[in-house]
N, C-alpha and C positions, 0 to 999 in steps of 0.2 A: 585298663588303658582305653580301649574302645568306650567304653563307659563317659568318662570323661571327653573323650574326644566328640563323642556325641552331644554329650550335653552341651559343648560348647557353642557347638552349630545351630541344634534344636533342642533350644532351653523349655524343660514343663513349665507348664502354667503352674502355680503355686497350687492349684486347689488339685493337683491330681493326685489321686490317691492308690490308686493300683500299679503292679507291674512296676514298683519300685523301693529301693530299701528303705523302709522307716520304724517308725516305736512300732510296728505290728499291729493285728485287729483292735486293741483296747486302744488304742489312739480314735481309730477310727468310729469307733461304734460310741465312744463319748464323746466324739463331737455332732455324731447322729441322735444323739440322746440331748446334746445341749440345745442343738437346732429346734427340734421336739419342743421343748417345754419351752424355748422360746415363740412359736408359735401358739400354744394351747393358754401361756400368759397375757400375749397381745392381738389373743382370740383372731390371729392370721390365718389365710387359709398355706396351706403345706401341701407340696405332692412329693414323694419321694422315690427315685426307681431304682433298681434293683439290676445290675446288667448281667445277664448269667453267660457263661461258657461259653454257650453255643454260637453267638455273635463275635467273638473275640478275635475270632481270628481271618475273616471274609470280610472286615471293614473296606480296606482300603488293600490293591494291588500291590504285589510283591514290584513291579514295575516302578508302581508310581511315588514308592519308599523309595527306591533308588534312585528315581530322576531329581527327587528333590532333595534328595543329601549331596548328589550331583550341580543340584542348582544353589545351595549353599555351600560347595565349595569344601565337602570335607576328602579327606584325604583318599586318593585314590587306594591304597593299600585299605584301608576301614573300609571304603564302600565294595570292595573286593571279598571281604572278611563276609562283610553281611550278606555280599548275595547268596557265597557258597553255605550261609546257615538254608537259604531254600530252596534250594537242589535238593533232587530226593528224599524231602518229608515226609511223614506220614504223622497223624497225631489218632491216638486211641486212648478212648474215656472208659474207663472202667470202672 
């Protein structure tokens, strides 16, 4: 439900590909592989990045998610939902 309610407000951009349900890595890794040969074909130059872990989560303030689900107007019970996911967090990589 959250889910949905979200997307409504703050729809992804089509090209995103993480941190969301879809066909899983073989989706993704053959449209990494189709881009590939379409560059090496029309001898284009390609940079390709890689975004690991470590930045995933210090993007953007736990604040400044909520001021702007606030300034799009989503439901105040959902944005109540999301804050308490960031009340006493902890995250460990093992």
């Amino acid at each position: 439900i959250m889910t949905a309610r979200l997307a409504k407000a703050c729809p992804l951009n089509p090209r995103q590909r993480g941190c969301i349900r879809a066909a899983g890595c073989c989706e993704n890794l053959k449209l990494l592989q189709t881009i590939i040969q379409s560059a090496r074909r029309e001898y284009r130059l390609l940079g390709v990045i890689f975004e690991g872990i470590a930045k995933a989560f210090d993007i953007m303030s736990h604040q400044h998610i909520l001021h702007g689900l606030q300034q799009r107007e989503v439901d105040l019970h959902v944005i109540s939902l999301v804050s308490n996911t960031y009340e006493n967090i902890h995250t460990y990589i093992i």
